[in-house]
C-alpha positions in Angstrom: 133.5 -21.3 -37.4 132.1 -17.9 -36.2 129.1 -16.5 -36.8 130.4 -13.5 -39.2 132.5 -16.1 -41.2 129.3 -18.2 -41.7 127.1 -15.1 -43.1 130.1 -14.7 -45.7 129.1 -15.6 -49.6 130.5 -18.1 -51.6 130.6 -17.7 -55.6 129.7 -20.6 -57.9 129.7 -21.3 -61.9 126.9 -23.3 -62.1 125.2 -26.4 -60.0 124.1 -30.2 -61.2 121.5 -32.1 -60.6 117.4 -31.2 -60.4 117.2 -32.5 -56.7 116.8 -29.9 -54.1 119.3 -28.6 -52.1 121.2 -27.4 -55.4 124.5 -29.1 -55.6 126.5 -25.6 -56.8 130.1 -26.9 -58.7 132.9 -24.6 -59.9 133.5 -22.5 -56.9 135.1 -19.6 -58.0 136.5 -16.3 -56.1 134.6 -13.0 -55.5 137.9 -11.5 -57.1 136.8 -13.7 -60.5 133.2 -12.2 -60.4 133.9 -9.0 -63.0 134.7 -11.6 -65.7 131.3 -13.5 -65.0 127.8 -12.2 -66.3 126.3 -15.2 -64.9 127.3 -16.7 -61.2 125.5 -18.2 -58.2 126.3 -16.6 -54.5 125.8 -19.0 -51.3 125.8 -18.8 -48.0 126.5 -21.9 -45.6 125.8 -22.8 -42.1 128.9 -24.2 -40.0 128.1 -27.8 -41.1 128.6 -26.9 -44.8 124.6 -26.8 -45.3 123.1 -24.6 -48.0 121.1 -21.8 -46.6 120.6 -19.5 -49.5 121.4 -19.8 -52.7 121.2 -16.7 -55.5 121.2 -16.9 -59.5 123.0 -13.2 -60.2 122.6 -12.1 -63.9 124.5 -9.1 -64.7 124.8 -8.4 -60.8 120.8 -8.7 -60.1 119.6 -11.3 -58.5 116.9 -13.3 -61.0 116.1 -16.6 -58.2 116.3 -17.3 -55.0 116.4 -20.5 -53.0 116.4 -20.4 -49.0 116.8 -23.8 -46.9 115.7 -25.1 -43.7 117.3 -28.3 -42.4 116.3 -31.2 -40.0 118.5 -31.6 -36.7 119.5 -34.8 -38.6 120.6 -32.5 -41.8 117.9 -33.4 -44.3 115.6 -31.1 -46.3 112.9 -29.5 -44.2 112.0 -26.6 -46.2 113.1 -25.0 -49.5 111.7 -21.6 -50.1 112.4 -20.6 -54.1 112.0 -16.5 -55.5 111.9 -16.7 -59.2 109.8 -14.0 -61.7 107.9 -12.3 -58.2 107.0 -16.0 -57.6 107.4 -17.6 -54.3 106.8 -21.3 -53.9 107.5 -22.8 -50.6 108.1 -26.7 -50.8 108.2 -28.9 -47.5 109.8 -32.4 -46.8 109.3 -34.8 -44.3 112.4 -36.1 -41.9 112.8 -38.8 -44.9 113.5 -36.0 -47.4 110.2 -36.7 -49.3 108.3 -33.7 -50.3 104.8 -33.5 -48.1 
């Protein structure tokens, strides 16, 4: 996968869940967008890991979630924008939060 395909955004309707990475379901296509007041755009490294993840309500972006992964692929670092709030959360190789 090359570099410019991996800085590309995906579009999502919503995620599941309240475990971090978000688990974003629906993908839907960047043509679909003008229907949507409400979406989430991703971006993925070439293993299919999260790396950002933005809540867009009516096209601003109101969150934020940026990721950082062990070698191994778990959760090292999840770094979450919301209301000029930034809260950085960190997790051990185990994926518990330290």
């Amino acid at each position: 996968m090359s570099q410019e395909h991996q800085s590309e955004f995906r579009y999502f309707v919503s995620y599941s869940g309240i475990k971090l990475p978000l688990k974003l379901v629906n993908e839907i296509s960047e043509a679909s967008l003008n229907n949507r007041n409400t979406y989430f755009r991703s971006r993925f490294d070439a293993q299919d890991r999260m790396l950002l993840c933005q809540k867009i309500v009516y096209g601003e972006v109101e969150s934020e979630h940026q990721y950082q992964y062990y070698d191994n692929g778990v959760l090292k670092r999840a770094q979450i924008s919301e209301d000029d709030e930034v809260r950085e959360i960190n997790f051990n190789e185990s994926g518990e939060m330290t």
